[in-house]
N, C-alpha and C positions, 0 to 999 in steps of 0.2 A: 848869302849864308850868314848866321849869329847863331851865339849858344853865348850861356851864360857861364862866370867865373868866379868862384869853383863850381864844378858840376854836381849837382846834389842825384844821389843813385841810393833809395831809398833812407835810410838813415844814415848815409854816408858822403862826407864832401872831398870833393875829390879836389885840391889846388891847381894840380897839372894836367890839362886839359890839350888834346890833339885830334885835329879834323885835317879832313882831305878837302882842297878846294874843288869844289867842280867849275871848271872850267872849257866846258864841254860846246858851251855855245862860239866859242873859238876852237882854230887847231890846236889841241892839246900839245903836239908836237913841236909845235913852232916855241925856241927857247926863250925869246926877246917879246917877253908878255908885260905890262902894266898891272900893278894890283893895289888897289886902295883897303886900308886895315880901318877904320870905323872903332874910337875906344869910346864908353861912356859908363859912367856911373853913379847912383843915385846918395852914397855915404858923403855925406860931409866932412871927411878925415881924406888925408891925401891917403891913397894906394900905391905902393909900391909892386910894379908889375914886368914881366918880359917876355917879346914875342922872339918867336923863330921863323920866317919862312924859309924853308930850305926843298929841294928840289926830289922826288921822290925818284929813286932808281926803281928799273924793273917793274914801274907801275902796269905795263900791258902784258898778260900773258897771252902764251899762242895756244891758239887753239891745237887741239890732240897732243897736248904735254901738260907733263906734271908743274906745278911749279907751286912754292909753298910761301907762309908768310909766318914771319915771328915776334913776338910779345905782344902779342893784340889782347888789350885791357878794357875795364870795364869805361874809361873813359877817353882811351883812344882807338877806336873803333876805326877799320881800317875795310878799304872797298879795293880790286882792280878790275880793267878793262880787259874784254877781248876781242878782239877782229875774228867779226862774223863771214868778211866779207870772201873768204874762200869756201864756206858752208855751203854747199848746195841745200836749195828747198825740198827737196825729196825726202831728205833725211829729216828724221828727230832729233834732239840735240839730247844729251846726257852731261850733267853737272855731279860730279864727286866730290865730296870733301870730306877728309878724316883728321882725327886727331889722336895723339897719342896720350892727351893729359883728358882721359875719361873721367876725373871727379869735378871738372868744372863745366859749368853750365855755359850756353852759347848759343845764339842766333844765326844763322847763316841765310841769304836771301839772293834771289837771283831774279834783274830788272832790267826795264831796258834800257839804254844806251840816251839817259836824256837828265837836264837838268829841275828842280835840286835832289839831290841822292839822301833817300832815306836810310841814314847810318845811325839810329840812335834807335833805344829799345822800344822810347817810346810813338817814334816815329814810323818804325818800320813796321809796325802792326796795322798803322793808318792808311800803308799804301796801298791802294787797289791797283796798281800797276803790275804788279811783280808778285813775285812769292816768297814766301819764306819757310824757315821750320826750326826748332828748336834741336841742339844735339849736343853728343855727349864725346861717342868716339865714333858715329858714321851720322853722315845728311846726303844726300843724292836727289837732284831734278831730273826729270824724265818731261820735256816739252816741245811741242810744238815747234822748229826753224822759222817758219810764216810766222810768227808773232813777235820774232823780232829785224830790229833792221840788219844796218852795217854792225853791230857790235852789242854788247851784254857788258851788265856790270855785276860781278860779285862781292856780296857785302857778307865782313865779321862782326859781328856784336859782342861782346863777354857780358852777361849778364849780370845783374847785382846781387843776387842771389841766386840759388838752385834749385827753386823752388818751381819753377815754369818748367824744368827738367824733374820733376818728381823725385828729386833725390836731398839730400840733407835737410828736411823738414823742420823750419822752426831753428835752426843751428846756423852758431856766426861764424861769415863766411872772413877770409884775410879779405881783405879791400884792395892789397897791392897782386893781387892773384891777377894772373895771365895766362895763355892758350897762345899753342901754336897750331899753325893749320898746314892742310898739305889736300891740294883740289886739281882738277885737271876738269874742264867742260870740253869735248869732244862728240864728235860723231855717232849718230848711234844707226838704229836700223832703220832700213828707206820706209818708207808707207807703202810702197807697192810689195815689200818682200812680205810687210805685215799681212797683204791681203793675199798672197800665193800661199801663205802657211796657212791663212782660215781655207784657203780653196784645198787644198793637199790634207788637211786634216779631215773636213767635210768627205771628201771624196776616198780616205780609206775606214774612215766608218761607216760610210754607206757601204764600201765593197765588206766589211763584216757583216754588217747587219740582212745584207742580199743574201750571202754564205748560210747565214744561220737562219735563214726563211726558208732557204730550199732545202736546207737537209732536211728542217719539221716536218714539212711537206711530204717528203718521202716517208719519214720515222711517223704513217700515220696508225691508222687501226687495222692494219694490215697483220692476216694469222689471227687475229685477235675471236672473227667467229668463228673457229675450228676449234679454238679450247674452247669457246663456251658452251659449242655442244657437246663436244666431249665432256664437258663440267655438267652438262642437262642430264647426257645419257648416264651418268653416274648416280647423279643424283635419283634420278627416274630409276635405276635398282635397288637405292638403300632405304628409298618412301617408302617401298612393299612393308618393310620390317619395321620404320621407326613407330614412334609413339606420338601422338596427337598432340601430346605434351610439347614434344620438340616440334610441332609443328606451328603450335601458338608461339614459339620463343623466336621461331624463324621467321616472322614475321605473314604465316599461310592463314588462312579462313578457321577459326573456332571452332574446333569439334570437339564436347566433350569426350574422355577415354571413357565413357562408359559403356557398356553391355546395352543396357536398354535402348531401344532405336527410337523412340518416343521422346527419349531424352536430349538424341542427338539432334531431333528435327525441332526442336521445341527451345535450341540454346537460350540462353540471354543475348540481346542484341548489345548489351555494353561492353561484352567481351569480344564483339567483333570489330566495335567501329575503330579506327584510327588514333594511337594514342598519342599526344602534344606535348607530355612533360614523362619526365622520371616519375613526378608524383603518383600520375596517371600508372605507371609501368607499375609500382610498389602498390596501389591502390586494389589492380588490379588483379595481381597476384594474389594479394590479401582475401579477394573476392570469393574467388574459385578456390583458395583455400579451406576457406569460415563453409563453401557450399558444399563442399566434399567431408566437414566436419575435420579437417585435416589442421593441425597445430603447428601449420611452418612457419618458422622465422619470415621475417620481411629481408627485401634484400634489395640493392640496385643491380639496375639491368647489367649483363655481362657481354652482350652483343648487339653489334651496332644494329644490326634489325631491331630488336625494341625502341632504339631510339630512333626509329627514320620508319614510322609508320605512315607521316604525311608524302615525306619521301620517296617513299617506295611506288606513288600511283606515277611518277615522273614516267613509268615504263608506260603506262596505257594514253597512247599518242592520242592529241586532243583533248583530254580531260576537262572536267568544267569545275573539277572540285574546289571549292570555296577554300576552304586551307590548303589545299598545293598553292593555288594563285598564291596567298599572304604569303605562305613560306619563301617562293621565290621573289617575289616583292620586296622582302625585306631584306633579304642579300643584296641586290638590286639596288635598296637603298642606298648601301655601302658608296657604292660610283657615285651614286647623285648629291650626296651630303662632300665627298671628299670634293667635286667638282664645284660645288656649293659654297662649301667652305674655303675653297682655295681662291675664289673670284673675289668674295667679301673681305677677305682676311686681304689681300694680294693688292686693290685699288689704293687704302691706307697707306700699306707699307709702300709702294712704289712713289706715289705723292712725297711720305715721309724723306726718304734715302733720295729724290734727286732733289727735293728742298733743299737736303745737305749738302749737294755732290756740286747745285746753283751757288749754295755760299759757300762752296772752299772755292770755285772759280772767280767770286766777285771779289773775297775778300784776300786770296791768296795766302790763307792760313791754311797748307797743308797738314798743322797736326789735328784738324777734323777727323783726320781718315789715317785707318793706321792700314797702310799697305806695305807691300815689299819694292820698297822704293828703287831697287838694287835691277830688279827685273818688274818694272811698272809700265807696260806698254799704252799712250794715250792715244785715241781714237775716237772719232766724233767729239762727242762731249764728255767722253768719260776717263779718269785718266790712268785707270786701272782696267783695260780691258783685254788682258789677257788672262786676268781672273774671273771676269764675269764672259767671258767666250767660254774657258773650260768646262762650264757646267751644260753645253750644250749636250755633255754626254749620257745628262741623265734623260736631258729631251730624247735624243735617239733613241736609248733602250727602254723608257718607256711607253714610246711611240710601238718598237720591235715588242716587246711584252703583248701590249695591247693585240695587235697584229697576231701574234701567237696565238692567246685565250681565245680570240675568235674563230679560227682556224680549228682548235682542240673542242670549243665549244658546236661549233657547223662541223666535224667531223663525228663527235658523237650523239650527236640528233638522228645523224644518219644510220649511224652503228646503233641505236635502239632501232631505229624502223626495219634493220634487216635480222637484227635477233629477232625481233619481234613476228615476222614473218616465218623464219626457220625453227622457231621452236612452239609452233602454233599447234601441229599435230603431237607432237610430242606430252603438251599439256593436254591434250584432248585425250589422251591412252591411257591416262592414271586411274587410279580406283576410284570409283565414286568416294567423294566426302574428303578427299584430299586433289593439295594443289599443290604443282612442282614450283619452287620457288624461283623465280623469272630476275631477282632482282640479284645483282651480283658485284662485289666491289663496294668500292665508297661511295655513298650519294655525291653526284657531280653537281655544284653549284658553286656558277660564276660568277658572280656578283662580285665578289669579293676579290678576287683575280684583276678582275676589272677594276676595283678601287687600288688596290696594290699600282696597277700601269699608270691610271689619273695620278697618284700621288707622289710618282716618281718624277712624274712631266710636274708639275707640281714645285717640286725638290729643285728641278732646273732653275724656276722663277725664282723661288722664295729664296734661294740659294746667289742667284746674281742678283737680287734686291739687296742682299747684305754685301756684295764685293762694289757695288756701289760706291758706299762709304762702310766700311770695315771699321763697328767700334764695339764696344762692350753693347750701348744701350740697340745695336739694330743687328747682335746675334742671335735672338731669338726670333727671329726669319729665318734664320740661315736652320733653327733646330726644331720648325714647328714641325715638320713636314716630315722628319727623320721618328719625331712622337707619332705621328698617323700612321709610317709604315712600318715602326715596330708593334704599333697595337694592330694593325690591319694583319699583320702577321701571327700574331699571337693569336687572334681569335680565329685564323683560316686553320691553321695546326688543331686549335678545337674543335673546330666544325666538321673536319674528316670524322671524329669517332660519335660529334655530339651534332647531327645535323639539325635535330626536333629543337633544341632548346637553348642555340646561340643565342647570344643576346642582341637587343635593338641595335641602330644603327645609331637612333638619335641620341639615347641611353651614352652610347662610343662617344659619340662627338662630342654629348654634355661636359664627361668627365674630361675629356681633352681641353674643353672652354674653360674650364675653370684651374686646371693645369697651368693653364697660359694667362690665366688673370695672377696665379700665385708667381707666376715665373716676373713678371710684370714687374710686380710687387717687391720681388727681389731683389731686381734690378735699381730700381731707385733707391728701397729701402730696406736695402739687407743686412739690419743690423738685431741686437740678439731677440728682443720681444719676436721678430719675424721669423728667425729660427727655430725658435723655443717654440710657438704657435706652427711651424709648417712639420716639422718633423714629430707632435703631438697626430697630428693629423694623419701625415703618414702612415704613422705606425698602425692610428687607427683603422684605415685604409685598407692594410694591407691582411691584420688579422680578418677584416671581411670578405676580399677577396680568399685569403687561403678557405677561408668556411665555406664559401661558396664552391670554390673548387673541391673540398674534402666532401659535400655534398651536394653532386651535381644533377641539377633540375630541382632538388628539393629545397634549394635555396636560391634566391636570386638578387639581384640590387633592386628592391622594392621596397617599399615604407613596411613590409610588414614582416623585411630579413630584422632589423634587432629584436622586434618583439618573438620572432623564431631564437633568436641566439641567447636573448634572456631566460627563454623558457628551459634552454637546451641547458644551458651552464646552472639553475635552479634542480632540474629534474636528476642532474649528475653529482649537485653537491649532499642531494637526499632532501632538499625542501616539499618536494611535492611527492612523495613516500605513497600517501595517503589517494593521491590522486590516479585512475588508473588510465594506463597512456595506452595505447599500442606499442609494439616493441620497435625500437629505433632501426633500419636497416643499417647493417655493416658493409661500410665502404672497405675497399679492398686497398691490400697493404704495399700493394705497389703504387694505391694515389698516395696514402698516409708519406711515402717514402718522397714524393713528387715533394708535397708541403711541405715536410719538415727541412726540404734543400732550398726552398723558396723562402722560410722562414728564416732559413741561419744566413741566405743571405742579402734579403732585404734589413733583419739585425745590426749584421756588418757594413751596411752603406748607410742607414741612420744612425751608426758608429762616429764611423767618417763624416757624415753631414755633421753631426753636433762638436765634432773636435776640429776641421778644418774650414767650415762654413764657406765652401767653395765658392765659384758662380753659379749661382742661381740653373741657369741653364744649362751648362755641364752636367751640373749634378743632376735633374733632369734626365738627361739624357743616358747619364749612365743608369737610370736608376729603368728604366725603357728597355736597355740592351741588355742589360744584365741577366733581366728575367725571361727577356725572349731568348738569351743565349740559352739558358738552365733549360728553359721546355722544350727547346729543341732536339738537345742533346737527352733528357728525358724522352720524348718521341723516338728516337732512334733506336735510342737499347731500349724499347721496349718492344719497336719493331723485329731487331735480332733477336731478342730473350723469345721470341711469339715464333720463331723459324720464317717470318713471313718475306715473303722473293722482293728481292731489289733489283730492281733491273738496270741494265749498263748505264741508263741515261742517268739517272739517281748517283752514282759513283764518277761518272764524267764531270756532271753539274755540281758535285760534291766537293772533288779534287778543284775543277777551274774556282769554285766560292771561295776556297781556302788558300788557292794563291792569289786570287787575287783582292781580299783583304791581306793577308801577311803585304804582299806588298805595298796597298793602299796604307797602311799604318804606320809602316816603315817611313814612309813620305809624312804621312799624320806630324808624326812626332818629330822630324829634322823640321823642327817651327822655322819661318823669316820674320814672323810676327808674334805679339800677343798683346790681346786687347785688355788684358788683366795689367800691364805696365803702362808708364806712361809713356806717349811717343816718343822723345828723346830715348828713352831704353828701348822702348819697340825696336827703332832703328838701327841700336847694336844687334840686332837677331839678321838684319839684312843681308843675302847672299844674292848672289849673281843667279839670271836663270840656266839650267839645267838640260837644257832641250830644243833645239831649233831656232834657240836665243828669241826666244819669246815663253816657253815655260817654266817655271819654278817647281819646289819641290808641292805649294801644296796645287797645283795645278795637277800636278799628277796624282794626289791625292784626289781629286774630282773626277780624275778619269780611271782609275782603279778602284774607286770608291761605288760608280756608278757598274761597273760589269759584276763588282761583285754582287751590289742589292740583285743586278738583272740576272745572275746568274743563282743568288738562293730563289729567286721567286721562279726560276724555269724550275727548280728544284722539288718547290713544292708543287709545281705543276706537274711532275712529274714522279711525285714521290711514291705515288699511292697505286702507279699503273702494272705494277708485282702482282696485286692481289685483286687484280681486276675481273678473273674468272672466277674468284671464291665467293660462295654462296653469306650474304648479310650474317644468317647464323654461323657462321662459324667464325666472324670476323671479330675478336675481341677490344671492347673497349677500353682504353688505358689513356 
């Protein structure tokens, strides 16, 4: 061992210089040791110098006790020994160490039992042997027993600054500053009790997930054809009476109201085919208006039959119709782009996070990875793996999802082919030149359901690709997938009332890709130009989306919405006076009410984006939930304000979503981490786990996080099966 005199620790020399000898390649214990002191120096001028050797008390601590050390300085850094050799190999081993003097910075390192001992700042970062970590007022190892022999050495460092602890920036630190410590390395949990709690965990979420398959199963379309004949037979007395008019609106065969029968056999065939947009609906209207010489306003449709005109041939089994095929193709999409996406997206990032997870293990710089060092179970190769086991829960439920939508989808294939049978005579009895409407409920299309379950199994991966290594630059993995099923959700809630005129799939993903190039962006260079430029954007964004939404079908994300929205903000400020338009249709004031609560609070979070310029992907993500919260809860009263029936399942799935975010959140927010501080401060957030002494708090945020998604998406699977006997026309869009 040498070191040099005075010790130079960045701008500062330090005179008084103290090192531990190691001595390890003899019994340390034996008192009657030989030791040779080596002086030299290169000055010309005599030096005047003085050594000490003196005998170190208390240099071994025991294993499963506390034991502490005091005035450990930036230039006498200070190591002890512990006798492994009562440690059984079953066990893991656990290293603690705290301090009470939180504003100085500090090194702590845990090595094996061999000679020369890396005790210096800039040594110990060189050692591939051992590990280390930077700390303030907690550090804790969580390793492997097989990796060391008879004994472990623990090393203090006091750093020359505070600056590798993220704290007093730039600011001078006292030089004669010291840290005291207080550590215990003890036993921690066997590896086999690790693997009984994956087998015990495994095995009562399977007994849930079995639970909630067989009750589906029973809860299927059972009763379901007795109201809908009783829904036919009703219907089949009030056709006597209605008017042709409401028969076009309900989605039935075109028969002018007219008198003349020549005119009734002689329709236009435009007004019979299949209509594919709102434009089309408005268009149409306008048609048989201008023919009847009739001066009526334009208008958007008011029920979901005008908009599920391609829709509605789902009932005539077999079909070959060229736009049903597209229409259900492109929900369909939905699955295959999120499976799509999640494979191409998923290769990278997994590469990425064990690149990093390979250099915390070679280089033993634990502040790579900010974990919850406190409760960090290592396993295989990873050494946080009770945070990346917890997300297996989004596996299950949307493995159990999946499994569901199929079941409800092959249940109601069937339930058309025996309506379809039972109300055969029934359609055969009605008056010539009318037809009873067969279609009933919301158009059923799974597509989408289906990308909801991929993107939860999805959520699993991309979610233990970030517990990996847990930092700032690899959490947006951890939130890509949380964007797909809030947007997957958002547009499923649309497609109940708007099934003709959901948007692409690829259109979805587009704007997600470039989400996640801006989230990127952030990430590295989130400073104010990228602000200033993202939240421009947004704002832009979002004024199109609400126009889109306040005029739905007659606008869409295409190249030729701004030159619609120029024309529209021209025609309204009195530029085009002169020019004569058709008259605009009046959207109704319960959408106008939808927008202006989408408006005031997408405002309020590019409020907050430009005053606290968050992370990047948080902000993100609230900015996802926020809006799918508002349409939700929009959907809802608009469902009660309409009297439309909610059924038990809808209020079960309702009350479970609602406790079990409250509780997921509750867990959310009692952080053990955060990747916004630097790991020295991360560290202070570290608690003890919470659960079977292998989970923490956000561990359980993984697992009440994941029944909740499964429990809104049974919800919306469920949500619509109220009004499952009521006829298309009377079904109101909102």
């Amino acid at each position: 061992m040498n070191w040099l005199v005075p010790y130079v620790a960045g701008d500062i020399k330090y005179a008084f210089v103290e090192r531990t000898l190691c001595l390890f390649d003899y019994d340390f214990r034996v008192r009657d040791q030989e030791v040779t002191v080596v002086l030299s120096t290169a000055s010309g001028y005599p030096i005047d110098f003085a050594v000490t050797l003196y005998e170190i008390r208390h240099f071994d601590a025991t294993l499963n006790k506390y034991s502490d050390v005091k005035g450990v300085s930036v230039s006498t850094p200070v190591y002890r020994y512990v006798d492994l050799t009562t440690s059984s190999e079953d066990h893991l081993l656990e290293l603690r160490v705290e301090s009470k003097t939180g504003d100085v910075c500090a090194i702590t390192s845990l090595q094996p039992f061999q000679c020369p001992v890396s005790d210096l700042e800039e040594t110990v970062r060189q050692d591939t042997d051992g590990s280390y970590q930077t700390m303030l007022q907690k550090s804790a190892f969580n390793v492997d027993r097989r990796k060391f022999g008879d004994g472990a050495l623990v090393v203090f460092i006091v750093t020359s600054s505070d600056e590798p602890c993220g704290i007093n920036l730039g600011e001078h630190v006292d030089p004669d500053r010291s840290k005291d410590f207080e550590f215990i390395l003890a036993d921690s949990i066997e590896r086999k009790k690790v693997g009984r709690l994956v087998g015990s965990s495994l095995g009562l979420l399977s007994a849930v997930c079995l639970v909630a398959i067989v009750l589906t199963c029973f809860c299927s379309q059972h009763g379901k054809e007795k109201k809908i004949r009783r829904r036919v037979e009703k219907v089949h007395e009030r056709q006597v009476s209605v008017s042709m008019t409401a028969l076009n609106e309900a989605g039935g065969i075109h028969a002018a109201a007219d008198d003349d029968e020549d005119r009734h056999h002689h329709a236009n065939d435009d007004d019979t085919e299949a209509v594919t947009s709102v434009r089309d609906v408005v268009d149409n209207y306008e048609r048989k208006d201008n023919k009847k010489g009739v001066a009526a306003e334009r208008r958007y449709p008011e029920y979901v039959s005008e908009l599920s005109k391609i829709t509605a041939k789902e009932g005539s089994l077999g079909s070959k119709d060229k736009k049903l095929r597209i229409m259900f193709l492109k929900s369909e999409l939905y699955a295959w782009l999120t499976l799509i996406v999640g494979m191409f997206y998923g290769v990278p990032a997994l590469q990425l996070v064990l690149n990093h997870n390979y250099k915390l293990l070679d280089s033993g710089d634990q502040d790579m990875c900010y974990y919850n060092f406190y409760c960090a179970i290592p396993a295989m190769i990873f050494s946080n793996f009770n945070n990346i086991f917890s997300n297996i829960y989004y596996l299950i439920f949307g493995i159990l999802f999946l499994i569901l939508t199929w079941h409800r989808k092959r249940q109601y294939t069937r339930f058309l082919e025996r309506i379809a049978q039972k109300t055969a005579e029934e359609v055969d009895s009605f008056p010539a030149g009318a037809r009873v409407v067969t279609e009933f409920g919301i158009p059923q299309h799974f597509g989408m359901f289906y990308a909801m379950g991929y993107a939860l199994i999805m959520e699993c991966f991309f979610s233990s690709f970030y517990h990996v290594c847990p930092s700032d630059e690899n959490f947006q993995f951890d939130t890509t997938f949380m964007y797909i099923i809030a947007s997957l959700s958002f547009l499923k809630i649309y497609q109940f009332r708007h099934p003709d005129i959901t948007t692409t799939a690829y259109k979805v993903f587009f704007g997600i890709g470039l989400v996640l190039f801006s989230e990127a962006i952030g990430i590295f260079y989130g400073n104010t130009v990228y602000w200033v430029l993202t939240l421009i954007v947004y704002f832009f964004l979002i004024v199109c989306l609400l126009a889109i939404l306040y005029h739905p079908g007659e606008w869409s994300f295409s190249k030729s919405l701004f030159v619609q929205m120029y024309r529209s903000v021209r025609s309204r400020i009195g530029k085009d006076k002169k020019k004569k338009e058709s008259p605009k249709p009046k959207a109704s004031k319960k959408r106008l009410i939808l927008v202006l609560v989408l408006l005031v609070l997408n405002l309020l979070l590019l409020i907050i984006g430009a005053i606290t310029t968050p992370n990047s992907s948080s902000y993100i993500l609230m900015i996802f939930i926020g809006n799918l919260l508002v349409y939700v809860i929009y959907y809802l009263i608009m469902k009660i304000f309409h009297r439309e029936k909610l059924t038990i399942n809808v209020y079960v799935y309702s009350a479970l979503a609602i406790f079990s975010w409250i509780i997921a959140l509750i867990f959310y927010n009692n952080r053990d981490t955060d990747t916004t501080l630097s790991p020295a401060q991360s560290r202070n957030l570290n608690r003890e786990c919470i659960a079977l002494d292998m989970y923490d708090h956000h561990d359980i945020w993984h697992m009440f996080s994941a029944m909740g998604l499964f429990q809104c998406f049974m919800l919306f699977l469920n949500l619509e099966d109220g009004i499952f006997d009521v006829p298309r026309n009377e079904i109101p869009i909102f």
